[in-house]
C-alpha positions as CSV (number, residue, x, y, z in Angstrom):
1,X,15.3,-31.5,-77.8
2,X,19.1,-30.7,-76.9
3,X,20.5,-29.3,-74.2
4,X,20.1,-25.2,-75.5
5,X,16.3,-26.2,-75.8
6,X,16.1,-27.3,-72.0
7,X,17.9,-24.8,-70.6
8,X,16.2,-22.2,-71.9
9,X,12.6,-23.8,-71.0
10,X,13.7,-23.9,-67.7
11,X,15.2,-20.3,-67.4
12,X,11.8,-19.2,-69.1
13,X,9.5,-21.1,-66.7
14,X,11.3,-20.0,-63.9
15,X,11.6,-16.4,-64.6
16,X,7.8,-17.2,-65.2
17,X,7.1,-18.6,-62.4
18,X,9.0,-15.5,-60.3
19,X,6.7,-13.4,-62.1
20,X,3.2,-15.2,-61.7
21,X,4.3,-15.4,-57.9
22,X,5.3,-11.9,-57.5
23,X,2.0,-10.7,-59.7
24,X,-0.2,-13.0,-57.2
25,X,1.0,-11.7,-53.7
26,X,0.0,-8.3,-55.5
27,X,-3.8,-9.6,-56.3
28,X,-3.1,-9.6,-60.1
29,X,-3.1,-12.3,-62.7
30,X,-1.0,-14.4,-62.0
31,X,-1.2,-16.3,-65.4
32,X,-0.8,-13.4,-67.5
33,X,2.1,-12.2,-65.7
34,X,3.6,-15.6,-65.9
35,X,3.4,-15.6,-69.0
36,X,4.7,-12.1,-70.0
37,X,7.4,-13.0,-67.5
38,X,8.7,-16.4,-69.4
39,X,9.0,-14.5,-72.7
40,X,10.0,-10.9,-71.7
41,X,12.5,-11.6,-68.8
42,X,12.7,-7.8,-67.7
43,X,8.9,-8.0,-66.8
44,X,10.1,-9.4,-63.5
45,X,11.4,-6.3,-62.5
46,X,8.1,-4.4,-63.8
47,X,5.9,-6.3,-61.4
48,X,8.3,-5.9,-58.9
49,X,7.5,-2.6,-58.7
50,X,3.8,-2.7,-59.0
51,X,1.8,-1.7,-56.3
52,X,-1.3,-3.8,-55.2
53,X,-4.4,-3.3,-57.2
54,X,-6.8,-5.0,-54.5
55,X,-7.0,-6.0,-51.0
56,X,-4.4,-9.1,-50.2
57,X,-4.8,-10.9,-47.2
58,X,-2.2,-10.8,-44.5
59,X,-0.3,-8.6,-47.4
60,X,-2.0,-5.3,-48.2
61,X,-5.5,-3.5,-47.3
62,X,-6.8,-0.3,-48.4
63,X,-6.8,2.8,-46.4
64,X,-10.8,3.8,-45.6
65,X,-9.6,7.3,-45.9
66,X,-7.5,7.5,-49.2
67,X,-8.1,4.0,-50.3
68,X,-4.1,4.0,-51.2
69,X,-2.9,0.1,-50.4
70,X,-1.0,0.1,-47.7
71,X,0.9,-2.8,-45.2
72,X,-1.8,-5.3,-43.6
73,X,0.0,-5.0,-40.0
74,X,0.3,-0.9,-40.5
75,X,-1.0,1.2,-37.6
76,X,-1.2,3.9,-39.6
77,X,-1.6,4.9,-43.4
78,X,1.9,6.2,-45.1
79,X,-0.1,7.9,-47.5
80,X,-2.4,10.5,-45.5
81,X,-1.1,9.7,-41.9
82,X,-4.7,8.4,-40.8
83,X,-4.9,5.7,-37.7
84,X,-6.1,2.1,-39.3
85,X,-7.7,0.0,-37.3
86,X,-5.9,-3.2,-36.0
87,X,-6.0,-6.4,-38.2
């Protein structure tokens, strides 16, 4: 393997890696993500973006009253103004 080959395992397993880490904090898969991430670089910024699709501890928790995700430390929900409870 020359030096091509290597650099651009590395620039796919850390782009990967970004991307698996970024997907995981979220509460998605962070396999498949990595994955998508290594081969289609661009995916980074897709996950990025992505808001949470479950409850992350000492990240994100769900609003009782609109179940929108919102911050775990919020005092109250962005999305419909209602008072959370302290975490």
């Amino acid at each position: 393997m020359g030096v091509p080959e290597l650099l651009l395992l590395s620039i796919m397993c850390i782009s990967g890696g970004i991307g698996g880490h970024l997907a995981g904090l979220k509460g998605r898969n962070q396999v498949g993500w990595f994955l998508l991430c290594a081969f289609v670089w661009l995916a980074i910024f897709i996950v990025l973006f992505l808001p949470p699709i479950k409850e992350v501890p000492e990240k994100y928790r769900q609003c009782p009253s609109c179940k929108e995700f919102v911050n775990w430390h919020a005092n109250l929900c962005k999305h419909c103004g209602n008072a959370l409870a302290p975490r």
